[in-house]
C-alpha positions in Angstrom: 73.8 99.1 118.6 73.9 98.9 114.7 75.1 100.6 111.7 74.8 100.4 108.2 78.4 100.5 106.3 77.5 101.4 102.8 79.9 99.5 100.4 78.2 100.0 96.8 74.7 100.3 95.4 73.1 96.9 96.0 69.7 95.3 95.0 68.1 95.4 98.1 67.0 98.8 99.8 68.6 99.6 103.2 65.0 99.0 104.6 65.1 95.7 103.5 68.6 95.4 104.9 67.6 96.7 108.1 64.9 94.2 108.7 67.2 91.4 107.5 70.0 92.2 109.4 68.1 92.5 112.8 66.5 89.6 111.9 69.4 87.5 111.7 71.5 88.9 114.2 68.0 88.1 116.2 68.0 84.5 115.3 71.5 83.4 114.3 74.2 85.9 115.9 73.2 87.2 119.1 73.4 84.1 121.5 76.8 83.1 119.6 78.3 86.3 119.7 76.7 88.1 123.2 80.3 87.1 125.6 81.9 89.3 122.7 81.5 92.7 124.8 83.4 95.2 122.6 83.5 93.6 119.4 82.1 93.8 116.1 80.0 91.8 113.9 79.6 92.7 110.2 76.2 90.7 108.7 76.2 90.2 104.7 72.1 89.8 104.6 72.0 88.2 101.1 73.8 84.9 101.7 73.5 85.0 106.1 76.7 85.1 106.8 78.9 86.8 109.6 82.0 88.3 110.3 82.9 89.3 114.1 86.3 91.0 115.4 88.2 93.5 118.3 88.7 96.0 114.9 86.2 97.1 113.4 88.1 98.0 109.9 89.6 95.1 109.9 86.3 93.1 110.5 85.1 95.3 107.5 88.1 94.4 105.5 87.5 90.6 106.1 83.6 91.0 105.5 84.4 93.0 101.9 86.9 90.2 101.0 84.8 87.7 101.4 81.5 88.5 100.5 82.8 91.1 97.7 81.4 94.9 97.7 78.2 95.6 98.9 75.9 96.9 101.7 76.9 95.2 105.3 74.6 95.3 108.6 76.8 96.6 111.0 76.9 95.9 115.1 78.7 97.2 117.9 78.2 94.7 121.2 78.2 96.5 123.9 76.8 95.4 127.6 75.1 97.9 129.5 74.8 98.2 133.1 71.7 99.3 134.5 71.4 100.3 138.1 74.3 99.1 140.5 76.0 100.3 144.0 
C-alpha cells in the first residue's frame, strides 16, 4: 500500500514520483524492509534514500529533516493473509 505525502511543489511530477518510488521500493526496500509488518517507509526519489518507522509522523518528520521539503513516496507494510482455517 502507498501514498504520496505532498510536502512542497517539486521538479518532478507525481507520475514521475510514482514510477520512481515503486521502482525503488521494488529494487532497494522491499526485501530489507518486508519483516517490518506495520511500519512505514517514507522514499525521497531524487537522491534514493529511505526512512522506515512504527510512526508514521514521526517517520515523516525524520524523512523532512533530512532530505529537506519536498514530495515523499509513501508505504504502509502490511502482510495479508489469504485463505486459512
Amino acid at each position: 500500500m502507498w501514498y504520496i505525502y505532498r510536502m512542497n511543489t517539486d521538479s518532478l511530477s507525481l507520475d514521475e514520483i510514482v514510477q520512481r518510488g515503486e521502482r525503488f521500493y521494488t529494487e532497494t526496500v522491499k526485501e530489507k524492509v518486508q519483516e517490518k509488518i506495520g511500519q512505514y517507509v517514507v522514499i525521497d526519489v531524487e537522491v534514493g534514500q529511505f526512512r522506515i518507522g512504527p510512526d508514521r509522523l514521526a517517520v515523516i518528520e525524520e524523512a523532512r529533516k533530512d532530505f529537506g521539503e519536498k514530495l515523499f513516496e509513501f508505504w504502509a507494510i502490511f502482510c495479508f493473509v489469504i485463505g486459512g482455517s
